[in-house]
C-alpha positions in Angstrom: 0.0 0.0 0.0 2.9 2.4 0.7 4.8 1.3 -2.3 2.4 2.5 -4.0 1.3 5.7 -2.7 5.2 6.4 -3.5 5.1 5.1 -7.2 1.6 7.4 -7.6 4.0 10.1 -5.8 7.0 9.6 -8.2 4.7 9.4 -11.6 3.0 13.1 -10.4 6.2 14.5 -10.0 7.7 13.1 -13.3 3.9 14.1 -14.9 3.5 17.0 -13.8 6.7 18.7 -12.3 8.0 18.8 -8.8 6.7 22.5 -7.7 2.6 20.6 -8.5 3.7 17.4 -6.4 5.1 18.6 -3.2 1.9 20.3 -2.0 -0.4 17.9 -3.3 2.3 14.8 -1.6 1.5 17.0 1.4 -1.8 17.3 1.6 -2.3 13.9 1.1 -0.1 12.6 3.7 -1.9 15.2 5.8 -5.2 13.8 5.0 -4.5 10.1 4.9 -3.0 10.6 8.5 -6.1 12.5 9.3 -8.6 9.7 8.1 -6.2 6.7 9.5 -6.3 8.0 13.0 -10.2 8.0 12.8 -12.7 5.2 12.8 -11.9 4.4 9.5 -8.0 3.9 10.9 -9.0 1.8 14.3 -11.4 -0.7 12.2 -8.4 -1.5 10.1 -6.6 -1.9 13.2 -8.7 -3.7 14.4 -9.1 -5.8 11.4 -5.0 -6.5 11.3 -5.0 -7.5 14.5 -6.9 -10.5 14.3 -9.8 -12.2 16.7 -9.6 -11.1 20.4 -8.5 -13.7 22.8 -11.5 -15.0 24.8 -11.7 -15.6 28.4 -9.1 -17.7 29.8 -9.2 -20.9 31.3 -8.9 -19.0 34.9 -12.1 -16.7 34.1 -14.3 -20.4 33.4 -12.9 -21.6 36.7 -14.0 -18.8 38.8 -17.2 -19.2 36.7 -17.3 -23.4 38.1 -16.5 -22.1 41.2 -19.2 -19.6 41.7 -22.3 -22.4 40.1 -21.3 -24.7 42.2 -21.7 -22.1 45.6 -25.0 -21.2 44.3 -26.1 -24.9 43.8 -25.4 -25.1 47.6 -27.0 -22.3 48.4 -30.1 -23.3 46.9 -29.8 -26.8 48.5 -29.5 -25.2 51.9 -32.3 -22.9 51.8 -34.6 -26.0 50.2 -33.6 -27.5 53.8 -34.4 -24.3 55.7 -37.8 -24.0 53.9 -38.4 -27.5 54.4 -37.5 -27.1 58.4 -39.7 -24.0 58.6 -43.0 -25.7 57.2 -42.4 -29.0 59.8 -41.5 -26.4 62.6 -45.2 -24.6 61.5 -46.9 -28.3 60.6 -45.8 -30.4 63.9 -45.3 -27.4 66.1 -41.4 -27.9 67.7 -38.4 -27.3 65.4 -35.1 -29.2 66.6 -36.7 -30.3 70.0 -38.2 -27.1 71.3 -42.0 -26.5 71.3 -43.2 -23.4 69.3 -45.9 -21.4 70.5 -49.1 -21.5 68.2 -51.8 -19.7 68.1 -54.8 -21.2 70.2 -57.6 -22.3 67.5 -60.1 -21.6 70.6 -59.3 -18.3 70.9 -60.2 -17.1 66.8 -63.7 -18.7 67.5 
């Protein structure tokens, strides 16, 4: 690409004389720079770069890590819901009485 911008460079100068070329070599270097360092310039970039590197084998551990603490979670507060509705259905949770409300007393 730079090989030729400097060939189209050399053949202006030889076509039309070096006092034309100089200005107009300037300008455009001034405005290919100008358009380059744009969004036009950082999707090339981009583009020569390559694909971006995913998540690394660390990031899916922590991810492991963090479904299995939630899977416990939910299995502990399964067993918390399912002490509270015995506590409420038998009346004692682990050995102690709980008070209820008298069924005499709404009548």
């Amino acid at each position: 690409m730079a090989l030729a911008g400097i060939c189209g460079y050399v053949f202006l100068a030889w076509r039309l004389g070096v006092p034309f070329a100089i200005p107009v070599g300037v300008i455009g270097a001034v405005s290919a720079a100008v358009i380059l360092r744009g969004p036009l310039g950082k999707a090339i970039a981009r583009r020569l770069e390559g694909p971006a590197a995913g998540p690394g084998d660390e990031v899916f551990g922590e991810l492991d890590d963090l479904r299995n603490r939630v899977s416990e979670l939910e299995e502990r507060q399964d067993f918390t819901e399912r002490l509270l509705t015995q506590a409420r259905d038998g009346g004692h949770l682990a050995g102690h009485l709980v008070d209820q409300p008298d069924e005499k007393a709404h009548e």
